[in-house]
Structures are given as C-alpha cells and as structure tokens.
TILUM-997890 format. One record per residue (C-alpha): x, y, z; residue number from 1. Coordinates in Angstrom, 2 decimals. Each point is the difference from the previous one (the first is absolute). Layout:
<sites>
c1:c2:c3:k
X:Y:Z:NUM
...
</sites>
This chain:
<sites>
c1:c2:c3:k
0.00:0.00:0.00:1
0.81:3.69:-0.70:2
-0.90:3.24:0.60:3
-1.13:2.12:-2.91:4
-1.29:3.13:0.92:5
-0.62:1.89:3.43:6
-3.34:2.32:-0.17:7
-0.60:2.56:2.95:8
-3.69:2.11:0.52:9
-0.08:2.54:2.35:10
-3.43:0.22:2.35:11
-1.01:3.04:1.77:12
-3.08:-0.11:1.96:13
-1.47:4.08:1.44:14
-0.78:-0.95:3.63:15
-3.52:1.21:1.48:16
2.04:2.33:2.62:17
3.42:0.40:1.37:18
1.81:-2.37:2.32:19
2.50:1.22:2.56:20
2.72:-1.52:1.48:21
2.59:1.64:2.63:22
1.38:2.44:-2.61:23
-0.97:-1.47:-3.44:24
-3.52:-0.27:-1.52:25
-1.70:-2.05:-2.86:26
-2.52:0.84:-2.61:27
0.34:-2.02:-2.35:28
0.94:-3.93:-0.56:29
2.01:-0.75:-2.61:30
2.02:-3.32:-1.41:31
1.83:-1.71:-2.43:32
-1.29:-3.21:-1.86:33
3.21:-1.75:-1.43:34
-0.59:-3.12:-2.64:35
2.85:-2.34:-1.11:36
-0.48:-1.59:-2.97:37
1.79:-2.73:-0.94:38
0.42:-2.47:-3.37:39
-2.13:-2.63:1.61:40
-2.97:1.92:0.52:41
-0.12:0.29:4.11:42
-0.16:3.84:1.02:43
0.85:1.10:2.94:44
-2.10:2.49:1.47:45
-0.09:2.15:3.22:46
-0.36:3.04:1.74:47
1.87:1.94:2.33:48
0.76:3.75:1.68:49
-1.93:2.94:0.43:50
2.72:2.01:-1.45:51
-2.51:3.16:-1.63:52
2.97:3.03:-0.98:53
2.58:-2.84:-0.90:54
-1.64:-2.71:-1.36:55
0.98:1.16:-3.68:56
3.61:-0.54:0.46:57
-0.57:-3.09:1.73:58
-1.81:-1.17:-2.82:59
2.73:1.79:-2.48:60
2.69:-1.95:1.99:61
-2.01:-3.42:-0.20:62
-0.53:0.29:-4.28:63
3.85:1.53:-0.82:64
2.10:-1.09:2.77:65
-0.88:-3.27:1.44:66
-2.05:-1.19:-3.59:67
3.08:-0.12:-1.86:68
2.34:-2.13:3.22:69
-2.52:-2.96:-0.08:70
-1.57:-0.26:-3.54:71
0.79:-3.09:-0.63:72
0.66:-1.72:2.99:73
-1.36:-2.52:1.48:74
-3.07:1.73:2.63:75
0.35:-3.56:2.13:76
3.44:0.77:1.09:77
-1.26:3.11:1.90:78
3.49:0.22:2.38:79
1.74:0.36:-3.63:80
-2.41:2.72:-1.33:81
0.15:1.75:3.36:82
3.76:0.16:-0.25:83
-0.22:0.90:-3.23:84
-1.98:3.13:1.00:85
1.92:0.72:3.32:86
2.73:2.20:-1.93:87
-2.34:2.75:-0.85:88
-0.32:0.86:3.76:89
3.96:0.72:-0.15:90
0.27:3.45:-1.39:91
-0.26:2.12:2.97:92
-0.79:3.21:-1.51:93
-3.54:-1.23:-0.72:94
-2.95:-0.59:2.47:95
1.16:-3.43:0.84:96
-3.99:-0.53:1.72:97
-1.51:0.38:-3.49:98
1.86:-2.64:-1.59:99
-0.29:-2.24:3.14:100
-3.48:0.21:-0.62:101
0.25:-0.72:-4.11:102
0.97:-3.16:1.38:103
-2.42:-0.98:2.40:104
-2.78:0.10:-2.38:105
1.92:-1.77:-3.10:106
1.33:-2.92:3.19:107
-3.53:-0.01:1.07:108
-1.44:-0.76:-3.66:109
2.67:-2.42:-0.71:110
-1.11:-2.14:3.24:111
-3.43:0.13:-1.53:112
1.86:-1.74:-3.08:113
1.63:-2.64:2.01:114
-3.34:-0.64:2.26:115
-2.32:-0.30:-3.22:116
3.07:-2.51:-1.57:117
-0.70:-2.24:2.92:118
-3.34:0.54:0.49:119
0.05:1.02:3.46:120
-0.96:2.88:2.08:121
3.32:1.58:0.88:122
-0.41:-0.40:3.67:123
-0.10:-4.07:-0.34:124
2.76:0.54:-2.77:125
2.13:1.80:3.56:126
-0.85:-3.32:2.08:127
-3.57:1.28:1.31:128
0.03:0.34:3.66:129
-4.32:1.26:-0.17:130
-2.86:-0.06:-2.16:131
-1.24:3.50:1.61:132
1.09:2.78:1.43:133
-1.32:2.58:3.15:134
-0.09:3.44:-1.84:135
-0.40:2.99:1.52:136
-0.73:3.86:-1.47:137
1.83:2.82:0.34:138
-2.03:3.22:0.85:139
-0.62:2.22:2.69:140
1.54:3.16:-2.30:141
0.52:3.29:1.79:142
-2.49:2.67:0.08:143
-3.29:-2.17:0.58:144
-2.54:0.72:2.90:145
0.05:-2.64:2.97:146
-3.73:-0.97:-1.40:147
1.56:-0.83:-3.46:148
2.66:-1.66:1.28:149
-1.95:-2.28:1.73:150
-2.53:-0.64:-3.04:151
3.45:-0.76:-1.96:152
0.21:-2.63:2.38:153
-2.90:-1.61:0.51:154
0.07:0.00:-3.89:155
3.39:-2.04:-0.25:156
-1.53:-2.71:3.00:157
-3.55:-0.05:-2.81:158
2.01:-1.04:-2.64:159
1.86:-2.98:1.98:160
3.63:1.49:0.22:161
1.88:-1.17:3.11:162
1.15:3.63:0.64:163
1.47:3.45:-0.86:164
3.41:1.50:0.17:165
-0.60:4.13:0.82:166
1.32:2.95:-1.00:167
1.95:2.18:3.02:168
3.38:2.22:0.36:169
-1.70:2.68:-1.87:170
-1.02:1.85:3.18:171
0.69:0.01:3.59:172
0.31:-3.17:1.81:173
-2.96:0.88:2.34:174
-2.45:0.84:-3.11:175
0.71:-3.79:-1.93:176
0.10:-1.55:3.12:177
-3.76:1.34:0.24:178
-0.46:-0.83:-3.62:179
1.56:-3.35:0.46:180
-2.42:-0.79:3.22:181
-3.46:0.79:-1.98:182
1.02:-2.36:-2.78:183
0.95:-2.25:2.65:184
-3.12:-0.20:1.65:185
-2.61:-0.04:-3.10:186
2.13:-2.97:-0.92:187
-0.19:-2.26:2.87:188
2.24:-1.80:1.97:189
0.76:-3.16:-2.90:190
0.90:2.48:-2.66:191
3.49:0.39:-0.72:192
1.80:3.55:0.26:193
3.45:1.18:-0.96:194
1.50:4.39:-0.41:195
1.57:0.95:-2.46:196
1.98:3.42:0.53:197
1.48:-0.23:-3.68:198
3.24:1.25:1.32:199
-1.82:2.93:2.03:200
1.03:0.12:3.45:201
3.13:0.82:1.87:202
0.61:-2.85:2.80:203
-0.91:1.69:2.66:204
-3.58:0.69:-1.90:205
0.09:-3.74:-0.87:206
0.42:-1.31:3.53:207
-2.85:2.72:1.04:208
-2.15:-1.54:-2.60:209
0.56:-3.85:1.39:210
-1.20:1.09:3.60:211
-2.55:1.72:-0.80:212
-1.94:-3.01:-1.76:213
1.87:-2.64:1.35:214
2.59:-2.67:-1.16:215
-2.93:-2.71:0.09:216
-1.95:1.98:-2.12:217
2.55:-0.09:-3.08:218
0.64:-2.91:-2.04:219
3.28:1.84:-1.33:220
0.93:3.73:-0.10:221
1.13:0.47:-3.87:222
2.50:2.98:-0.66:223
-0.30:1.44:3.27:224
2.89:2.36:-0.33:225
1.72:2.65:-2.78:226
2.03:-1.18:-3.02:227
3.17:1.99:1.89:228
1.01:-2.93:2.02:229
-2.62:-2.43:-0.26:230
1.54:-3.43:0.49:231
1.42:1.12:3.59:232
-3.25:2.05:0.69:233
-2.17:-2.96:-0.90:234
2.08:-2.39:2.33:235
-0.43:2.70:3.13:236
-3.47:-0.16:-0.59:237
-0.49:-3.90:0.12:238
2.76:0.11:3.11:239
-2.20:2.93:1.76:240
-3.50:-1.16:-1.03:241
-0.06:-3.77:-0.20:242
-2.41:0.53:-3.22:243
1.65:-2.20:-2.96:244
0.97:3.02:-2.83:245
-0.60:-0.89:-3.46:246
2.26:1.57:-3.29:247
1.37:-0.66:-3.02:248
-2.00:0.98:-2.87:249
2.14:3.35:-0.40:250
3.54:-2.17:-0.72:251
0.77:-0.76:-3.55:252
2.08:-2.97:0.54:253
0.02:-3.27:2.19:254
3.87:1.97:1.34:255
-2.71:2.83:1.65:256
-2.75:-2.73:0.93:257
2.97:-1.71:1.59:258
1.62:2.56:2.21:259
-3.60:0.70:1.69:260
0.19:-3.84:0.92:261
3.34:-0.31:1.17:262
-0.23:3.35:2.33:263
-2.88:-1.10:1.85:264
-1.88:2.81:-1.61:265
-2.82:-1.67:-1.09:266
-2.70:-3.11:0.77:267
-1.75:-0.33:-3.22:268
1.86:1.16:-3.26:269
-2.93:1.18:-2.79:270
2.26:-0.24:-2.58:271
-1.82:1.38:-3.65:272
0.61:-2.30:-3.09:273
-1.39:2.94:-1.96:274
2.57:2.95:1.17:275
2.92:-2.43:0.58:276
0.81:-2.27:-2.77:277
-2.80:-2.69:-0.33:278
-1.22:-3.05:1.88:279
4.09:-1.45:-1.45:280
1.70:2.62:2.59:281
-3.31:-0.47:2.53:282
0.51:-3.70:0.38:283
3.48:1.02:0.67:284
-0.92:2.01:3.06:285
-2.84:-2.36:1.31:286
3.16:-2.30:0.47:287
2.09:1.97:1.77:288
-3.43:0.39:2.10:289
-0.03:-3.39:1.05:290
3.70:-0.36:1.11:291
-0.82:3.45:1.88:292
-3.00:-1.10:1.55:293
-1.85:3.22:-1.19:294
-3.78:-0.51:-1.85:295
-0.58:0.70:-3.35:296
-2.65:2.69:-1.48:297
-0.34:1.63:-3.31:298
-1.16:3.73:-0.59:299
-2.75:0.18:-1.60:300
-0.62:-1.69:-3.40:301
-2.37:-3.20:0.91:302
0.10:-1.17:-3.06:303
3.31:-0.77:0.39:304
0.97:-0.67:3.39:305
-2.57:-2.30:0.54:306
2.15:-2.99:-1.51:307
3.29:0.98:1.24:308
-1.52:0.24:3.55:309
-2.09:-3.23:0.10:310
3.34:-1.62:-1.74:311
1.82:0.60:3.32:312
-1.03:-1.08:3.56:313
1.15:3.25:1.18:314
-2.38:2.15:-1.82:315
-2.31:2.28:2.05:316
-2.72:1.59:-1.56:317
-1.27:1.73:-4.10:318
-0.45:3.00:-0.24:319
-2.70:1.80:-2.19:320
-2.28:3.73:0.53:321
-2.64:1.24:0.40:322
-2.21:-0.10:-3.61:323
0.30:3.39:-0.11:324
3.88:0.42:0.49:325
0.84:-3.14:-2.65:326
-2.63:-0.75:-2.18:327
2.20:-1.79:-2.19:328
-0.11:-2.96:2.59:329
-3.63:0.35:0.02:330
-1.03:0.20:-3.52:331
3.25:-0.77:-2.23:332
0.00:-3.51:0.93:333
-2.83:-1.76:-1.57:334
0.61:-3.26:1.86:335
0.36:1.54:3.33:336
-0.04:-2.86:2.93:337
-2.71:0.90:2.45:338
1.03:0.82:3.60:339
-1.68:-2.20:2.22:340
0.69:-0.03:4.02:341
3.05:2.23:-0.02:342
2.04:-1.85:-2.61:343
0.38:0.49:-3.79:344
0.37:-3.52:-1.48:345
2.89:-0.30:-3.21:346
-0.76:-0.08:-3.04:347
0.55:-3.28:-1.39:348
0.43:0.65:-3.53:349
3.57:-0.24:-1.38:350
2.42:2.61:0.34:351
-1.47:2.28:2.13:352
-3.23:-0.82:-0.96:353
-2.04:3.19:-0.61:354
-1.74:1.35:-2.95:355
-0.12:3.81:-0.94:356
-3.53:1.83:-1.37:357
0.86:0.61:-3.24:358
-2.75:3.28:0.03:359
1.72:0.84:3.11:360
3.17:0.36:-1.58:361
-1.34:1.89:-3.17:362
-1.78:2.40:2.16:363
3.28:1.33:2.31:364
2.90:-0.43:-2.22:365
2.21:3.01:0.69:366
2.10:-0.56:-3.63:367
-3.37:0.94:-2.41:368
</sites>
C-alpha cells in the first residue's frame, strides 16, 4: 500500500455566544478534516484542533510540506512516515507549534489507514484495555450568573455525563470558589468535579482556591499556576494542597510531558495528540505515564482520545462541551455513540470508527 494524495478542509463553526476562559475566550469552533488517500483505496480520515486564525498554514504546511515527505510511502509504517515528517519541526526560526500540529492531524489520519487495513477500531488495534469510557464536560465559563451555572449543570447530569471540569483563575480565589460551590451543589454529591485555572493563578491564589472548596471536593486541579514557572509551582501546589494537579496539554513534545512527570509536578498528564504531534508522540507519553505512575487524560478532542484512553488502563476520563461550545462533536459526527450512564461507549468501526455529515461539511468549510 501507498499513499497518493493528502487532502485537508478547513471547518469553522460561529458559536451562539462567547466562551471565556481565565484570559482567553472562544467564539467560534473551528477544525481541520485531513484524508489520506492511498493506491489501494482505504482513506484515512479524521479531525482534529480548533486552531481558527492559523488553521490555513496548518493546512498549507500539511499539502506542501509534509505531502511531498510521504507520497509514496507506505501509510502502514506510520513510525517511518512520522520520522519522515519530524525534520520540518527543525528550523527554529519558524513557529515550531504549527508544524507540530501539521503532524498530528496527517499521524492521526494515517492511524485511521492502518485501523481500517485491519479492520479494527484503533483502540483494540492498541491492545484494548475498555469497551467504554466515563466522559465528562468541560463548562462552567466565566461571566455566568450562579442560577445559570447551576442550570449548566443540571443540564450536563440530564444528558448522562459523569461530570464537568470548570472554568476558574480568571478572578479572585474567593469569587470561583463561590462559583465553584453553586455548580457543586446543583450537581450532587456522585457527580464528578475538577478546576481548571488555565494557567491563571499565582500559588499563593492557587492554595487559597484549594481551601476554600476543599481538597475532597476536586478530582484534580488542572493548570493551577502561571506559565512563568509552572512545573515547580504546580508541584508546591500538590505538596501544599494534597489535591492531585493535572497538565500537559500546553507541551509540544513527550521531552516537556516528561519533565512535569519526573519533577513531581503533576498527577495526571492531559497530554493533546492534536497540539503535540499525534496519537504516534501521545502513545509515547502515555508510556512514560505508566513507568511514572501518573494517569493519563487528553484535552479535549473526544473523537480522538476516546481510543487512546480506553487502549490504556491508565486512562481517566473524555472530554467533550457543552453543544453550544463544540458543536462539531454534536452534529459533525453522524454516527455519534450515545452517552448512556456516564460513559461514552467506542466506536467499533475500523480505524477510528466515525463517519462525518457530508452537508455538515459543505455547509462550514472555511476554504469556499
């Protein structure tokens, strides 16, 4: 087998209103669908990133950097074709992220090649440690009122999630605590909570946070502390908290993912295929995981992560948003698994075993 041809179409989706973080906000969801083609018929298709004001020089770097490297090669040997690709990411005068991410979505469509070659859903194909996994939502954006906070909530519980990672570090420590309590209370006691300061708070504003709601009430802590000196920060606030601290989707690299592990920084490393070289490099990092004893997420991206984290037994939980925030998840996916009791069950088509509305893609491609 060989790969002819590598195809990229850029999605963006307007959002219904703006979603705010701890100093970033979204309104709108975009994405890139990357298709390998090879002489054998078998395309490899997938999505990944919400990338919306660089997504055409991803897609530019995909069709005249990385095209030309593997045309040709054999799309089963996917070590050899990510090899072949790693050079590009040597020029440092360039934004190094940008072609890290190039990669990720041609590594990710290539697995999609090997899967549908052997006819199994990829997580099987990665020794299959579940059949389902517990997925959770990620909400609880700044600058909503307690009452729709706890309606967001309530919501999230409706629709059979298992729980909800919220938004904080973008005010004092005393106002998300609050925030963090009213979610915490329309949820009930079963439903699973984590913060997520995105890098907002000092440590000191960190620690405030942790004894405000308490340690029990946190299922991690994720970014607690500023990009300055995170690593060290992060590991003072697991040492002065007790609250397991979660990182990892900002490194590019396993060598980032890896220094978080071996400094005690973190509990559960959320490594992103998308951002940091493709589930090739994330597999990489899950390892290192293991001998680490650290848990295994994935930011965002459920179509994705959901094989590489029921492959593993140290997997913890997919991700996916509120309808409103990613309606890609919702509505792109034609073939969408239904969430029953807290857990989203794989897909067990080959590859990753999803199927895109074509009138879906028509409607938001961002290159017409």
């Amino acid at each position: 087998m060989k790969i002819e041809r590598i195809e990229v179409v850029p999605l963006v989706v307007p959002l219904a209103e703006t979603f705010k973080g701890s100093a970033y906000s979204m309104s709108e969801r975009a994405t890139l669908i990357t298709r390998v083609y090879t002489d054998e018929g078998i395309i490899g298709e997938i999505y990944n990133g919400d990338e919306v004001h660089t997504q055409h020089e991803i897609a530019r770097i995909i069709t005249e950097e990385l095209q030309p490297l593997l045309v040709g090669r054999d799309p089963l040997l996917v070590e050899a074709c990510w090899g072949a690709m790693a050079p590009v990411t040597f020029d440092i005068l360039r934004d190094r992220k940008l072609v890290i991410m190039a990669i990720a979505c041609v590594d990710s469509a290539l697995w999609d090649v090997v899967g549908k070659a052997a006819n199994l859903p990829l997580y099987r194909l990665w020794g299959g440690y579940r059949d389902a996994m517990p997925i959770i939502a990620i909400g609880g954006y700044h600058g909503r009122s307690d009452d729709e906070l706890a309606a967001e909530m309530r919501y999230y519980r409706d629709i059979g999630l298992a729980g909800c990672k919220t938004k904080v570090g973008g005010q004092a420590p005393e106002l998300d605590a609050h925030r963090f309590k009213v979610m915490q209370e329309a949820a009930g006691e079963d439903f699973i909570l984590m913060a997520d300061a995105n890098g907002g708070y000092s440590v000191a504003e960190a620690v405030r946070f942790v004894r405000l709601v308490g340690a029990e009430s946190l299922r991690w802590f994720e970014e607690p502390v500023r990009w300055f000196n995170d690593a060290r920060g992060m590991r003072d606030v697991r040492y002065m908290t007790g609250v397991p601290v979660a990182a990892g989707q900002s490194e590019l690299s396993r060598k980032g993912a890896g220094e978080l592990m071996a400094t005690g920084s973190i509990d559960v490393c959320n490594f992103d295929a998308s951002w940091s070289g493709g589930p090739t490099e994330w597999r990489r990092v899950a390892g290192m995981a293991a001998v680490y004893g650290v848990e295994v997420g994935h930011h965002e991206e459920p179509q994705i992560s959901a094989h590489m984290l029921a492959s593993i037994p140290h997997g913890t939980y997919v991700e996916c948003f509120h309808p409103d925030r990613d309606p890609l998840f919702w509505n792109l996916l034609a073939n969408r698994p239904e969430i029953r009791d807290g857990a989203y069950p794989l897909p067990q088509g080959p590859g990753w075993g999803i199927e895109l509305d074509a009138d879906y893609v028509q409607r938001y491609r961002a290159d017409r």
